[in-house]
C-alpha positions, 0 to 999 in steps of 0.5 A: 130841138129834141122831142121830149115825149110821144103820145097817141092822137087817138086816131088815124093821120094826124096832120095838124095840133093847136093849143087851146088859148083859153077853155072851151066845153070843160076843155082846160085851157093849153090842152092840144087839139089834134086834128085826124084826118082819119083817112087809111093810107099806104106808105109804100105808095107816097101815101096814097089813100086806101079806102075814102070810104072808111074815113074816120076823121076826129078832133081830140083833145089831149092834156099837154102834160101826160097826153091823156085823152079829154075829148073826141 
């Protein structure tokens, strides 16, 4: 398997992503939804937190085609 494009999740530590079956809220149907923990971490230390305070988490929905965004 090869990935074939790359976007941005809108957010901070993005750790799982579904595709919507069916539309929701004037979300199409097969936009993928991203789920960003939003917490900051050091990649030197194994990922430890930086600081849960500044958590920032989001659910973004993207397009499937071009990854643009449609909701957050």
């Amino acid at each position: 398997m090869s990935k074939l494009d790359e976007w941005r999740s809108h957010g901070l530590d993005p750790h799982q992503m579904l595709v919507l079956p069916q539309a929701l809220m004037g979300i199409p149907a097969g936009a993928l939804l991203v789920a960003n923990g939003g917490i900051p971490t050091q990649a030197e230390s194994g990922r430890g937190k930086k600081v849960v305070a500044d958590m920032d988490s989001s659910l973004v929905a993207l397009d499937s085609k071009d990854g643009q965004l449609l909701g957050q």
